[in-house]
VMD Tcl script that draws the C-alpha trace (Angstrom):
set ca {
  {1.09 -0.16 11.05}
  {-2.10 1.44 12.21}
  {-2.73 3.82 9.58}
  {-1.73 1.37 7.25}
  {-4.13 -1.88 8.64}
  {-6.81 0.05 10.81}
  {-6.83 3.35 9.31}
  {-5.56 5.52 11.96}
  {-2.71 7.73 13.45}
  {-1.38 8.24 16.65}
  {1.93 10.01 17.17}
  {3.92 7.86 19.05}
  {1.90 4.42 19.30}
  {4.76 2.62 21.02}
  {5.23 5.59 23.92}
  {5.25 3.68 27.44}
  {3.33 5.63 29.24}
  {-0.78 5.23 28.51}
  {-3.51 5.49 30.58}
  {-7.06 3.34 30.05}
  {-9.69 3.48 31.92}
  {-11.06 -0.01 33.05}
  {-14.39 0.52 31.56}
  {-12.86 1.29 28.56}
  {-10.90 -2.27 28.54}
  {-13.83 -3.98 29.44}
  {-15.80 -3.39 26.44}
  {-12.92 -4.45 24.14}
  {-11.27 -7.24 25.85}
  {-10.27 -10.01 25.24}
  {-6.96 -9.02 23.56}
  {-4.99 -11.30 21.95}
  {-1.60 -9.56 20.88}
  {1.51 -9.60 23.29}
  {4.76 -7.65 22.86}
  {4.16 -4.29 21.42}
  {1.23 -4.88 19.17}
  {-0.65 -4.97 21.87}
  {-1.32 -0.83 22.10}
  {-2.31 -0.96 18.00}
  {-5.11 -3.85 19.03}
  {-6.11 -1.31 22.18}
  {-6.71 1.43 19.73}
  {-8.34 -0.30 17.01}
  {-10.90 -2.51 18.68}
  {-11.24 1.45 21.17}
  {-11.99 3.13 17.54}
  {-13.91 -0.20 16.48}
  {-15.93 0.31 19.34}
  {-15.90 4.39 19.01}
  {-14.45 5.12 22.50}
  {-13.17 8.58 22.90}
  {-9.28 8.68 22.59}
  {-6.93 11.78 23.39}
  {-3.47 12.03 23.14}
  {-0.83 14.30 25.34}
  {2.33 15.05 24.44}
  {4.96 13.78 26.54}
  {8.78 14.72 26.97}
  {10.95 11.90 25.94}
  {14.97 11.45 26.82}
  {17.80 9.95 25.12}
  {17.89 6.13 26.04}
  {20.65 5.58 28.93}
  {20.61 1.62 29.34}
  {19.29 -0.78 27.03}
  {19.21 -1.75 23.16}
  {16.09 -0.96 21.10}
  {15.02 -3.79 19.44}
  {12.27 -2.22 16.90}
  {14.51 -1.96 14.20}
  {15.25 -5.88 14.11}
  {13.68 -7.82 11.56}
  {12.03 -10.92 13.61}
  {10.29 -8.09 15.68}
  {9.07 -6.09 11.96}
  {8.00 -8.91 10.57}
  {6.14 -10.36 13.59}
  {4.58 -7.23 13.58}
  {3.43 -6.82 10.24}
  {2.05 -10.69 10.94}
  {0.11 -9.77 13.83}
  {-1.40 -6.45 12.21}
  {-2.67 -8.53 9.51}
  {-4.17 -10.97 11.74}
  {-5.25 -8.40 13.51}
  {-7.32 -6.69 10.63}
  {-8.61 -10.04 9.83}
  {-10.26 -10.38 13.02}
  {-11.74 -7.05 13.49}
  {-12.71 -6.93 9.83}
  {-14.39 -10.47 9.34}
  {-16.24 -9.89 12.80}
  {-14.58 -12.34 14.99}
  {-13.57 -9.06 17.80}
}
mol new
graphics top color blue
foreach p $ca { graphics top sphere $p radius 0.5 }
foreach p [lrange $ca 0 end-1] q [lrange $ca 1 end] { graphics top cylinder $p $q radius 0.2 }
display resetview
């Protein structure tokens, strides 16, 4: 959704390992997504805000325990919800 919405893209936005520094955070809080849209808001109020982002690759493994749940349709569409709610913000100035 970021490319799509905010006109960026990361490799794997949904990887669980990130690292922010608190300064960072503090000059684009408050955030108001939970669940995973929270790393797209991160990265579009950081590039908003021109804050220097890298990315590393990281070594991922087949899932052991667990069900993915990306693929279910209440968690797309919430997505796709928040992203444009998200854009709204950002672009009309409220964040």
């Amino acid at each position: 959704m970021g490319s799509i919405f905010f006109g960026f893209y990361f490799r794997d936005i949904d990887c669980g390992f990130k690292l922010f520094k608190k300064e960072a955070l503090n000059k684009i809080m408050p955030f108001r997504s939970e669940g995973a849209m929270i790393t797209t808001e991160i990265l579009a109020k950081a590039k908003k805000a021109k804050l220097k982002i890298n990315q590393v690759e990281v070594m991922h493994y087949p899932r052991k325990y667990g069900d993915q749940s990306g693929g279910n349709l209440r968690v797309i569409v919430r997505a796709i919800r928040e992203s444009f709610s998200l854009w709204k913000d950002l672009n009309v100035g409220r964040n």
